[in-house]
C-alpha positions, -999 to 999 in steps of 0.1 A, spaced: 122 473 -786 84 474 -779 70 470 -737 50 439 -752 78 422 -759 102 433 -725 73 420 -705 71 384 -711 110 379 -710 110 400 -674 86 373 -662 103 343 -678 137 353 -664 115 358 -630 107 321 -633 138 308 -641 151 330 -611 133 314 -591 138 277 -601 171 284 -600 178 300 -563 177 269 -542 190 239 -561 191 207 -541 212 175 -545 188 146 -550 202 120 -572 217 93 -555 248 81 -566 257 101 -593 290 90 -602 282 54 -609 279 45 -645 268 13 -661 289 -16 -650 310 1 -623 315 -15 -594 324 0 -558 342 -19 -521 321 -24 -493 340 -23 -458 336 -50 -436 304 -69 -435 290 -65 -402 266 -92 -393 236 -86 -364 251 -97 -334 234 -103 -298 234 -80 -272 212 -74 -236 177 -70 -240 180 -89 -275 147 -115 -278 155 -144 -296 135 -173 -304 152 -207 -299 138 -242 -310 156 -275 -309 147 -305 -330 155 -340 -326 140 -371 -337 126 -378 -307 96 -354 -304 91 -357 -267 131 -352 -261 128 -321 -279 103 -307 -258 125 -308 -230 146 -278 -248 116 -258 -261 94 -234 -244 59 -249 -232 28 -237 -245 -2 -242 -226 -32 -261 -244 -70 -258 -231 -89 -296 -227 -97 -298 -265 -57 -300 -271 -60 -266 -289 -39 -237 -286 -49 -211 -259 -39 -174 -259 -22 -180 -223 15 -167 -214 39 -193 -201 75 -176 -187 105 -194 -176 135 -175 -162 144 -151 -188 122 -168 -218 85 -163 -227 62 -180 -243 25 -170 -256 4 -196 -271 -21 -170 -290 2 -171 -320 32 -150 -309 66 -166 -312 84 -178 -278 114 -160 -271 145 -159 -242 154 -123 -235 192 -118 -233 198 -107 -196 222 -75 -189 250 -101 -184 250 -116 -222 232 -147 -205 202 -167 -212 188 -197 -191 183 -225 -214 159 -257 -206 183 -287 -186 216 -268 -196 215 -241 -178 232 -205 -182 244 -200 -216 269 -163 -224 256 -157 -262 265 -120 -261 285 -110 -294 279 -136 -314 256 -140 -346 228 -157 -349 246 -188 -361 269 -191 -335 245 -185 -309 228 -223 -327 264 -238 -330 269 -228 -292 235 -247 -282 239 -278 -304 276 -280 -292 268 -279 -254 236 -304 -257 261 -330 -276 287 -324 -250 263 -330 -222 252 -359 -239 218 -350 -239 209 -357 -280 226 -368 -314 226 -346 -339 202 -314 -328 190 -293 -349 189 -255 -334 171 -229 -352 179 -190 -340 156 -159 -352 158 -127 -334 123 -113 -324 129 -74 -319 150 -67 -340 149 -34 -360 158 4 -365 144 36 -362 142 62 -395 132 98 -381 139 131 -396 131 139 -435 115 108 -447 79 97 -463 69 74 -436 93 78 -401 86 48 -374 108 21 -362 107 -8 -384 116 -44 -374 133 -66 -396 149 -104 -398 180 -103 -418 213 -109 -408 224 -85 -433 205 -49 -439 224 -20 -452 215 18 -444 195 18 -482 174 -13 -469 166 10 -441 149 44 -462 134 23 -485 119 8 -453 105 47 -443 97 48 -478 123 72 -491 138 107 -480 111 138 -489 125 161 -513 137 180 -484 162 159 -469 195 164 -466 211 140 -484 247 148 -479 250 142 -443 229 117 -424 231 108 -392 232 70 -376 233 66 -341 248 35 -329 239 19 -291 273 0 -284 254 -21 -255 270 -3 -226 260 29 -222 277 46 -249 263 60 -284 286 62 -314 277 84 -342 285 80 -378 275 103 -410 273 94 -441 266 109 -473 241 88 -500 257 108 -534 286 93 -531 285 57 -534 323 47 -528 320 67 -487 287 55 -480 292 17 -490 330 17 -470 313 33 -436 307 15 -406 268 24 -408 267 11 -442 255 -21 -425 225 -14 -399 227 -32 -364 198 -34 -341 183 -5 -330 204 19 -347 190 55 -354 191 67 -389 184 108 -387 176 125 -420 180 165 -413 163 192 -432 180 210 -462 193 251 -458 158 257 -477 138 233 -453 152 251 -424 146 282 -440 112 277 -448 109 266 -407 125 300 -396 104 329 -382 122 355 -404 139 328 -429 118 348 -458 119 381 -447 142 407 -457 159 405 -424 179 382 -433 213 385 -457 200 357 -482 173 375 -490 194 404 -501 216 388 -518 186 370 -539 176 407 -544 206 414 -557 211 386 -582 174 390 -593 183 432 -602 217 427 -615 201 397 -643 166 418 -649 190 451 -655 207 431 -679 182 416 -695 162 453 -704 200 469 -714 204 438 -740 167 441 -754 168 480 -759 194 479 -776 
């Protein structure tokens, strides 16, 4: 067997070698197949805790009535909107185009207008309406109130092994850990997709950690951190090659991988010049 035609193979199966010697595990879900279908757990909704901001606005049909329940803005002469900050108790308002809001104090308590203290820690965003409509009827301020509830800060942070890391803010109810990385736009190719981390603030000085693994569908959409709440922490780690690649001697031939790449490398170009001679 003629050198010209060894050559090219040696290089070929150098290639492949080398392709070959640090596979990763990117395809999400790989065990779904058209039409199956997989059980959630239980749908966690966002619900308030301290520090929350929430913006609160109660509608009758008596305009000047419903003032009496909704955070003043200040207006300059020409009855137009100024950029000044009104603040009462725990709410704030700013006329300049940011939404009014009532901070949730470290007790689960907001001061609302004429009613007073209100405990709204725990409960979702509808309740916290129900709550406020309920009390104002019972008091016998208004008929039939309408109370709208958004949350204002809401969001999570995506750090670690992802295109665009950052704390994103969001206004759903409902957002599930996917909603989140497509938020940071997507782990890298070098993130470790077995075995993310979400850190979980439980609102009283603890932390509760959850891992979860996106290729398989069936653990990730029964977890607890399948659903995000509030400023949860979603940490992407690096793969065994990312961390590699990050060590001072993680290509040298200090270390035992790099032997036994040697190795594998020998052993398959010996065989290949033994089959070709032949």
């Amino acid at each position: 067997m003629s050198i010209k035609f060894i050559t090219p193979c040696i290089v070929s199966a150098t290639l492949l070698l080398g392709a070959c010697s640090t596979p990763k595990n990117i395809t999400y879900f790989p065990e779904l197949s058209n039409g199956s279908s997989i059980q959630t757990g239980r749908v966690l909704d966002i619900r308030v805790k301290p520090e929350d901001k929430l913006s609160i606005v109660v509608s009758t049909q008596d305009p000047a009535l419903s003032n009496l329940f909704n955070l003043v803005t200040a207006q300059n002469r020409l009855g137009q909107t100024t950029s000044s900050t009104t603040t009462v108790g725990n709410s704030s308002s700013n006329s300049g185009g940011q939404v009014a809001y009532y901070t949730v104090d470290s007790y689960g308590d907001i001061n609302f207008p004429v009613i007073g203290k209100i405990h709204i820690a725990g409960l979702t965003r509808e309740q916290v309406a129900e709550t406020i409509k309920d009390d104002l009827v019972k008091a016998d301020l208004v008929k039939d109130p309408i109370v709208t509830v958004e949350y204002v800060n809401t969001g999570v942070s995506v750090i670690g092994e992802v295109k665009s890391p950052g704390r994103y803010e969001f206004n759903k109810d409902k957002l599930t850990i996917i909603d989140a990385i497509a938020m940071a736009g997507d782990l890298t190719m070098n993130g470790l997709r077995e075995n993310i981390l979400v850190m979980r603030n439980l609102g009283d000085g603890r932390q509760e950690a959850y891992r979860v693994n996106l290729l398989n569908a069936q653990e990730l959409a029964s977890s607890p951190a399948f659903y995000i709440q509030q400023d949860d922490v979603i940490y992407v780690e690096p793969n065994d090659k990312a961390k590699r690649e990050t060590t001072p001697n993680g290509n040298t031939p200090y270390t035992p991988s790099f032997w036994v790449s040697m190795g594998s490398f020998g052993v398959t170009i010996a065989t290949l010049v033994i089959t070709l001679t032949k």
